[in-house]
C-alpha positions as CSV (number, residue, x, y, z in Angstrom):
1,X,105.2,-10.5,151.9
2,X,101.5,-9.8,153.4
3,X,98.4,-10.6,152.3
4,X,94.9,-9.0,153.4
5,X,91.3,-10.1,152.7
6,X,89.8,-7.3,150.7
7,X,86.8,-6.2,148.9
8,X,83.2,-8.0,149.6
9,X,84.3,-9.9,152.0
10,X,85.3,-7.0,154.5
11,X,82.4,-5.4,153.4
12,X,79.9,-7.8,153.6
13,X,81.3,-8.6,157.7
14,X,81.1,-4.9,158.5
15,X,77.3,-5.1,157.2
16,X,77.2,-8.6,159.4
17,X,75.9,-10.1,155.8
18,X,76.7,-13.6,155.2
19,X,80.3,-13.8,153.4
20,X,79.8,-16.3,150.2
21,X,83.8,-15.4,148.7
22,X,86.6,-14.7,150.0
23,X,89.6,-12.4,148.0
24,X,93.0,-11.4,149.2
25,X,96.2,-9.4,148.2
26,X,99.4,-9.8,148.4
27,X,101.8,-6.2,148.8
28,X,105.2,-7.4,148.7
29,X,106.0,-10.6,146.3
30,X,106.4,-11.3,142.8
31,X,105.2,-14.1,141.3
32,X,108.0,-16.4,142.1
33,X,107.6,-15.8,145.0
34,X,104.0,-16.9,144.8
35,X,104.7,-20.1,142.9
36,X,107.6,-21.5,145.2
37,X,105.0,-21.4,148.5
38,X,102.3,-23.4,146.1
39,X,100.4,-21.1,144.4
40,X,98.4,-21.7,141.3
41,X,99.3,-18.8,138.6
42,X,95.3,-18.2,136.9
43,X,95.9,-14.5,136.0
44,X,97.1,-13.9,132.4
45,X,96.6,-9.8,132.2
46,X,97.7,-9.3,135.6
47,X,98.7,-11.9,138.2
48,X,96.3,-14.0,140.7
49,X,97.1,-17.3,142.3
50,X,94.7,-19.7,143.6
51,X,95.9,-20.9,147.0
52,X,97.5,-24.7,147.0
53,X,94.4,-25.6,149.7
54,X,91.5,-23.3,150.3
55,X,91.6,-22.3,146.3
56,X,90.9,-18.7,147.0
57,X,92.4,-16.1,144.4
58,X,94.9,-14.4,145.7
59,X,96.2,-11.3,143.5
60,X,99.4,-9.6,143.9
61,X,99.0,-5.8,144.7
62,X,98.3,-3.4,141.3
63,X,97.4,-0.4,140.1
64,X,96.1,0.2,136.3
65,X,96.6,3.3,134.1
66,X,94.0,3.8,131.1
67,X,95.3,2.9,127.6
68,X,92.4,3.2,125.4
69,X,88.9,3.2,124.9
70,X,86.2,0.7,126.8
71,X,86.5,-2.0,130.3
72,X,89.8,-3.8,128.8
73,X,91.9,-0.7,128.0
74,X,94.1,-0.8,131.1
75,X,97.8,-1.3,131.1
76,X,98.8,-3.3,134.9
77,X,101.3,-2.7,137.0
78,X,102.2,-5.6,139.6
79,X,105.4,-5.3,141.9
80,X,106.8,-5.7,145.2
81,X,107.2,-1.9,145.4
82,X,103.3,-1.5,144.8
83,X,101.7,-0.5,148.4
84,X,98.1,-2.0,149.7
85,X,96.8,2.0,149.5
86,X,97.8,2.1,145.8
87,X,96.1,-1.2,145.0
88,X,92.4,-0.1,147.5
89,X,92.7,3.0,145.4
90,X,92.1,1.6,142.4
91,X,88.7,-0.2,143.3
92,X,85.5,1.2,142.5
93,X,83.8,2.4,145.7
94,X,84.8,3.3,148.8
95,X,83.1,0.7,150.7
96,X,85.1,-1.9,148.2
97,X,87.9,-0.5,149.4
98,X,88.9,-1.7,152.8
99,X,91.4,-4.7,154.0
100,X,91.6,-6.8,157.0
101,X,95.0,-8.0,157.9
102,X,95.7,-11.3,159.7
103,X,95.4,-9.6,162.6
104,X,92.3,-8.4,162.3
105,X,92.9,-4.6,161.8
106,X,90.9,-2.6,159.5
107,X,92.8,-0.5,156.9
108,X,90.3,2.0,155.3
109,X,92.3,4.9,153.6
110,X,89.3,6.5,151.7
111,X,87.1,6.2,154.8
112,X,84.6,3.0,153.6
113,X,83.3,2.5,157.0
114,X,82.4,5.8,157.7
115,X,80.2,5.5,154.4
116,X,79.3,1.9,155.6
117,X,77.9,3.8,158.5
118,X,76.1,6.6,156.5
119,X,74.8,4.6,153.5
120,X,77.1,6.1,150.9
121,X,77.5,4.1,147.5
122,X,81.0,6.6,146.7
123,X,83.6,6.4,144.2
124,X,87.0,6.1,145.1
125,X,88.7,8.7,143.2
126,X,88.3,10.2,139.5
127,X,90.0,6.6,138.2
128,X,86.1,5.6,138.5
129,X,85.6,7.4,135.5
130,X,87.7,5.3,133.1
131,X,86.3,2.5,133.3
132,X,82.5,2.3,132.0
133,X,81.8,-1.4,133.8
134,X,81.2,0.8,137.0
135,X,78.1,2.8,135.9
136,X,76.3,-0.7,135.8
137,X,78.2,-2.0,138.8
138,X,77.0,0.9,141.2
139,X,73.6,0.4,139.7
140,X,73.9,-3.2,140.7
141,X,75.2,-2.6,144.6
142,X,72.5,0.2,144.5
143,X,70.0,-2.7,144.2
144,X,71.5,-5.1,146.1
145,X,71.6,-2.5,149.1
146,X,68.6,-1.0,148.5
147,X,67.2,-2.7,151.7
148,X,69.4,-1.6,153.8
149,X,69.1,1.8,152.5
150,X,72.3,2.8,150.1
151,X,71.7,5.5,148.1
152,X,74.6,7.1,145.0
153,X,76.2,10.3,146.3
154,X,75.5,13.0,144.2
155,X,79.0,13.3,143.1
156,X,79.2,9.6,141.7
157,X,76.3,10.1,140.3
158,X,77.5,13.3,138.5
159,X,80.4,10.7,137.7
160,X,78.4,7.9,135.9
161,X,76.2,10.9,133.7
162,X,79.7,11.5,131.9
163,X,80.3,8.5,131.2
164,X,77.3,7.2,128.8
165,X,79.4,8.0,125.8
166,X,81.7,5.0,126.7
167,X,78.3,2.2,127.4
168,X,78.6,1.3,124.1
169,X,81.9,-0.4,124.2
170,X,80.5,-2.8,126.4
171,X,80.7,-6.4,125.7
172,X,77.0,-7.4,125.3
173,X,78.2,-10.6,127.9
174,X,79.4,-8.2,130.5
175,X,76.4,-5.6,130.5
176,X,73.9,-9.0,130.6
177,X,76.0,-10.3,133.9
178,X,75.6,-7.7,135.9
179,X,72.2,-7.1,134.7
180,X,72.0,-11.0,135.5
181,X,73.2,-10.3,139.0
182,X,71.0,-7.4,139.2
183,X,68.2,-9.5,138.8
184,X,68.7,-11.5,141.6
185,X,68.3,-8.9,144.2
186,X,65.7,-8.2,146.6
187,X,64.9,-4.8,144.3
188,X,66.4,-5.4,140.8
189,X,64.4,-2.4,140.1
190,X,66.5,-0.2,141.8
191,X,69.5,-1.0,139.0
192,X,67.0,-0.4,136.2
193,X,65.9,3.1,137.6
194,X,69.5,3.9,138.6
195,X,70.5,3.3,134.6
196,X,67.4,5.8,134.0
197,X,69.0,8.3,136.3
198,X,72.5,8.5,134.9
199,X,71.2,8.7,131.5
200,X,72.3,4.8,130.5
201,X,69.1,3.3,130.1
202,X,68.7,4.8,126.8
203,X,72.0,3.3,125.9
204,X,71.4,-0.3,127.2
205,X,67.7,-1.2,127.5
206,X,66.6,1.3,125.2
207,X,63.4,-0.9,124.6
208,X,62.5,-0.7,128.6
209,X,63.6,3.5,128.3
210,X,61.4,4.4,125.9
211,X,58.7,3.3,128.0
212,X,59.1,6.4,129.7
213,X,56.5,8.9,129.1
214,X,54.1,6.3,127.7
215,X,50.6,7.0,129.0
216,X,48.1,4.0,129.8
217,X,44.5,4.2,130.5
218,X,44.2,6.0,134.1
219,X,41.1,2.9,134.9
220,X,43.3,0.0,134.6
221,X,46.7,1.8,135.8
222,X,46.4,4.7,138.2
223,X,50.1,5.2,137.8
224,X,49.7,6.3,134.0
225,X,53.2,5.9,133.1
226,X,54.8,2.6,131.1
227,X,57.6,3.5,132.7
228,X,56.9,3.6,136.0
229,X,54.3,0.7,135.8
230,X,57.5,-1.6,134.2
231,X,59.9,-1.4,137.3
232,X,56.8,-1.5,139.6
233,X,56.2,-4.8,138.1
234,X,59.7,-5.7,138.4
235,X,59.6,-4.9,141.8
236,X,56.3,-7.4,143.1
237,X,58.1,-9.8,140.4
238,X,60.6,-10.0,142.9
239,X,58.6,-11.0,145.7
240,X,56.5,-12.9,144.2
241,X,59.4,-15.3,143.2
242,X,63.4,-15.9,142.8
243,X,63.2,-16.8,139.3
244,X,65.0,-14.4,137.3
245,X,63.6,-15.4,134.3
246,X,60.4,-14.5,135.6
247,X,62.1,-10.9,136.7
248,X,63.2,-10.5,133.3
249,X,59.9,-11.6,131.7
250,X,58.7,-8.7,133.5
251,X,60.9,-6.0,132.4
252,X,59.9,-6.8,128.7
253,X,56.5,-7.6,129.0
254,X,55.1,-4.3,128.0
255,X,57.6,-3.0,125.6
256,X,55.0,-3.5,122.7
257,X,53.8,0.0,124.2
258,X,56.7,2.2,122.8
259,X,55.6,1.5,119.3
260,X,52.3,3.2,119.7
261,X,51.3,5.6,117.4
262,X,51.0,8.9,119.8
263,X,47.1,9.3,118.5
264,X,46.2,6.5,119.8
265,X,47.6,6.8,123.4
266,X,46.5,5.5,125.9
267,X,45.4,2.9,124.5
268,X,47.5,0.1,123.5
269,X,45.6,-2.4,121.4
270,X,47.6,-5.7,120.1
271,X,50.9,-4.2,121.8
272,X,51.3,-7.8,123.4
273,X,51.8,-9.4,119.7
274,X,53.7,-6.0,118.4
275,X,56.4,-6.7,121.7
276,X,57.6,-9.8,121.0
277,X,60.0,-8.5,118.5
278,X,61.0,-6.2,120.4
279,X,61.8,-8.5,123.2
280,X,63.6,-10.7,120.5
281,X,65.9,-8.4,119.2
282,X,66.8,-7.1,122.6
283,X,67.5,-10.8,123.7
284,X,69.8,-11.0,120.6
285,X,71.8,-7.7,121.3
286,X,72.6,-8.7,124.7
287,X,72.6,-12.2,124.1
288,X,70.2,-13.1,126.7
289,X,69.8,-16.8,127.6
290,X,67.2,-18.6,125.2
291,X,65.9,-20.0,128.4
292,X,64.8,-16.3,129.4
293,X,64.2,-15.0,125.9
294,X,61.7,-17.8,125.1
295,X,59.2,-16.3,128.3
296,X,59.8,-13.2,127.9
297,X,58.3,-13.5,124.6
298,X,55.8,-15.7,126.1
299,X,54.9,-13.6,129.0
300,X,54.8,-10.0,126.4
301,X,52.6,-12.4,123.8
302,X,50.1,-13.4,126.5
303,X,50.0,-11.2,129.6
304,X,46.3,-9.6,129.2
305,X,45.2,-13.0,128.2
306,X,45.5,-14.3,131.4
307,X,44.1,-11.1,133.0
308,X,41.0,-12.7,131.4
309,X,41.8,-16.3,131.9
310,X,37.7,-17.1,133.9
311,X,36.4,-16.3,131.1
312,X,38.4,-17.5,128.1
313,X,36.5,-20.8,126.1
314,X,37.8,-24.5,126.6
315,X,38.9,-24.1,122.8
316,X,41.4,-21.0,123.8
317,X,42.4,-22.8,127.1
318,X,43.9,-25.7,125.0
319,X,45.1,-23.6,122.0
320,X,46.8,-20.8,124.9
321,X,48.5,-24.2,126.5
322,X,49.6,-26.0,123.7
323,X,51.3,-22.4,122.2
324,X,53.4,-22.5,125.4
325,X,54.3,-25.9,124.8
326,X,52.8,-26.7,128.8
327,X,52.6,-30.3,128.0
328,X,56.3,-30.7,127.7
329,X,57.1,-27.9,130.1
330,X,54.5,-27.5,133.5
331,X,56.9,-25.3,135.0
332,X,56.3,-22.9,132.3
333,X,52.5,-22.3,133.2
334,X,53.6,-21.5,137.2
335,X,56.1,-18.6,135.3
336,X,54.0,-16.9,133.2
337,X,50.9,-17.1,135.8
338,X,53.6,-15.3,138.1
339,X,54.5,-12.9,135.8
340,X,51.0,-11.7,135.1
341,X,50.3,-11.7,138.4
342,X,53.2,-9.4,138.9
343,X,51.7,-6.9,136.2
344,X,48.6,-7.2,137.6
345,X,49.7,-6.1,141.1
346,X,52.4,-3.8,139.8
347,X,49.8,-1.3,139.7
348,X,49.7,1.7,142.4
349,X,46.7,0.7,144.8
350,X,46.6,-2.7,143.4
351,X,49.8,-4.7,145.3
352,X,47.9,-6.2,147.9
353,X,45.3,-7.6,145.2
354,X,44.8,-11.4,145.3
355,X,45.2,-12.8,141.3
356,X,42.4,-15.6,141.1
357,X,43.5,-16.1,137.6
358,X,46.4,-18.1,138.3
359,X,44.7,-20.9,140.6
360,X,42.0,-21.1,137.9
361,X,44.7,-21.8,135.7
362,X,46.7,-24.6,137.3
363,X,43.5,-26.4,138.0
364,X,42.5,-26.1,134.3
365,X,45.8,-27.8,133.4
366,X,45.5,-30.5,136.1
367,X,42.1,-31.3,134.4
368,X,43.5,-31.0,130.5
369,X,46.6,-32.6,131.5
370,X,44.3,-35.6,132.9
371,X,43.4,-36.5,129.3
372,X,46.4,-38.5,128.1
373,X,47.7,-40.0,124.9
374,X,47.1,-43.4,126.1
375,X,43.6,-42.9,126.9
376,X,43.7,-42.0,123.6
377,X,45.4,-44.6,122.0
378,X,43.3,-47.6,124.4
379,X,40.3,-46.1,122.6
380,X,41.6,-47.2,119.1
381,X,43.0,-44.4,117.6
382,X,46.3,-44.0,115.3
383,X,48.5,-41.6,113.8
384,X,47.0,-38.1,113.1
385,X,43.7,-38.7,114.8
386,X,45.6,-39.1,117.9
387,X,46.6,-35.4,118.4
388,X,43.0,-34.4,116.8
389,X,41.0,-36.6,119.5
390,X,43.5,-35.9,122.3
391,X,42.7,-31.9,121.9
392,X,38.6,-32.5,121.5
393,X,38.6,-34.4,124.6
394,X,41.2,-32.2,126.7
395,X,38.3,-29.5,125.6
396,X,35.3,-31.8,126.7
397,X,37.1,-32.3,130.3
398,X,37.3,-28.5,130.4
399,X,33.6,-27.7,129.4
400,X,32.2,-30.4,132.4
401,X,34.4,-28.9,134.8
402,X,34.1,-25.4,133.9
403,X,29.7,-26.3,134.1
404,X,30.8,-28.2,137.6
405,X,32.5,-24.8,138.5
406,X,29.2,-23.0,137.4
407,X,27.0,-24.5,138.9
408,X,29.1,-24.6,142.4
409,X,29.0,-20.9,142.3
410,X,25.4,-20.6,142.0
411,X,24.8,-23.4,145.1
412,X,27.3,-21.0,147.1
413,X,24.8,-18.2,146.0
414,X,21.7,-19.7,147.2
415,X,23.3,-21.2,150.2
């Protein structure tokens, strides 16, 4: 029996990355063998073993043979006889295929470090192709590596262009966790365009695809292209913040745009209202979190509202806070300011812009938000006239500030 760390962790050392999992594999044993040192059995298609103290999985060396049609038709083969190079050949890429014994040696027989060294993102061997999981998976490490300067070889990505036909097997809950993971990277962009490249964004996010093509008014995006403008406000969502409902809020916010009738390009009237649809069935397909859904259709509702937030009336101020429920949920305000923000500046020329909107904004809410129901209630009102006087006021404390704020700006003027 011997067992060798494998996969991300090897991976993730050579790149001196922090190492957040460790996962091992044993070549020699069978699962009895497994049980009577301690080990957990967890597997049920093929087996893994969680280790009696450090819980790490530990799976028994495999190799998997294509049965049928989609990610689960595989048919696993586990024995003693099964060597370490048989087990690394199934994995996906080459830099995913590499063990460290507990010695420390390196065994690489499909030459990961020497594409470690070279940036390669490369399949292992024509196995890739079975199993449609991958095309998003390399999209995903193309993202996550994207800093560091990864790129597809041409041949894998040759691969994943044959392989659209099978995206639509997918489990909606599998193509939403690695889009989930996706999202968490310094570029999730990068994954999105990758999809676009291969062909499989028309498959998955056909919403964000059609995009593509999609002129905009050259004044307010010198980019002209939906498309484009869409992963370039992905991108400054990203570092702008780590939320990845924010991210995601991004992706959909202009999706309204596809439904444009072609005469009327490039403009775009009401396409904020006409999106949230859209977002909502494409939250239901891939059964996105209602916690994400919810600003997404937010964010694609109100977007150019905000763009406009200096000079929007106390009346739409209170109506545009109480319609994302801000009262019960602050932290919703800070996410779609951030979002907009991102649109704003996910413009080319326009990244290093500042967004004045959004501090206007929070200190709107401070002053609404100082207007309470008690105040209310100590002044003698009941029942419906509560909510009625509570929104009058709320607008009151925004008109004095708002003249406060006025008339600031002219002293500075003069000054």
């Amino acid at each position: 029996m011997k067992k060798y760390l494998v996969g991300g962790a090897v991976r993730d050392d050579i790149l001196q990355l922090p190492v957040t999992e460790r996962d091992w594999v044993v070549v020699g044993a069978t699962p009895q063998d497994m049980l009577a040192q301690g080990y957990q059995q967890i597997g049920k298609d093929f087996p893994v073993f969680l280790h009696p103290e450090s819980r790490e999985e530990y799976a028994l060396a495999r190799t998997e043979r294509k049965s049928g049609q989609g990610y689960t038709g595989f048919i696993c083969h586990s024995s003693p006889e099964v060597t370490l190079e048989e087990d690394l050949r199934r994995r996906d890429l080459t830099i995913n295929a590499i063990a460290r014994d507990d010695q420390g040696n390196l065994i690489d027989p499909y030459q990961g470090r020497r594409d470690i060294r070279q940036r390669w993102l490369r399949h292992v061997s024509d196995a890739f192709g079975e199993d449609p999981l991958r095309v998003l998976r390399v999209a995903r490490f193309a993202a996550r590596f994207a800093h560091l300067n990864f790129r597809i070889a041409p041949e894998t990505l040759a691969l994943m262009q044959h392989m659209t036909d099978e995206l639509s097997l997918l489990a909606p809950e599998r193509v939403w966790k690695e889009t989930e993971r996706a999202l968490e990277t310094r570029n999730p962009q990068v994954y999105f365009q990758v999809l676009r490249n291969c062909g499989s964004l028309k498959t998955l996010f056909p919403e964000v695809d059609a995009l593509f093509g999609v002129p905009a008014p050259a004044k307010w995006h010198p980019e002209i292209d939906t498309g484009t403008h869409t992963l370039m406000t992905v991108s400054m969502a990203a570092r702008l913040s780590d939320d990845i409902a924010v991210r995601f809020a991004t992706l959909c916010h202009d999706v309204g745009k596809a439904l444009t009738p072609r005469e009327l390009w490039p403009s775009h009237h009401g396409h904020g209202q006409a999106g949230v649809k859209v977002v909502e069935e494409l939250c239901q397909r891939l059964k996105v979190p209602n916690s994400l859904r919810n600003l997404a259709k937010i964010v694609t509702q109100y977007h150019d509202l905000l763009h406009s937030a200096e000079n929007l009336t106390p009346k739409t101020l209170i109506k545009f806070f109480s319609a994302i429920d801000v009262w019960r949920r602050p932290e919703r305000l800070e996410q779609v300011i951030l979002a907009s923000e991102a649109d704003a500046r996910g413009r080319t020329g326009c990244e290093n812009h500042l967004y004045p909107q959004g501090n206007f904004l929070r200190e709107a809410l401070n002053v609404a938000a100082s207007v309470t129901t008690r105040d209310v209630m100590a002044a003698g009102f009941n029942g419906a006239e509560i909510g009625e006087e509570l929104t009058q006021r709320r607008q009151q404390a925004l008109a004095s500030w708002k003249r406060q704020q006025a008339s600031s700006d002219t002293e500075a003027i003069w000054d």
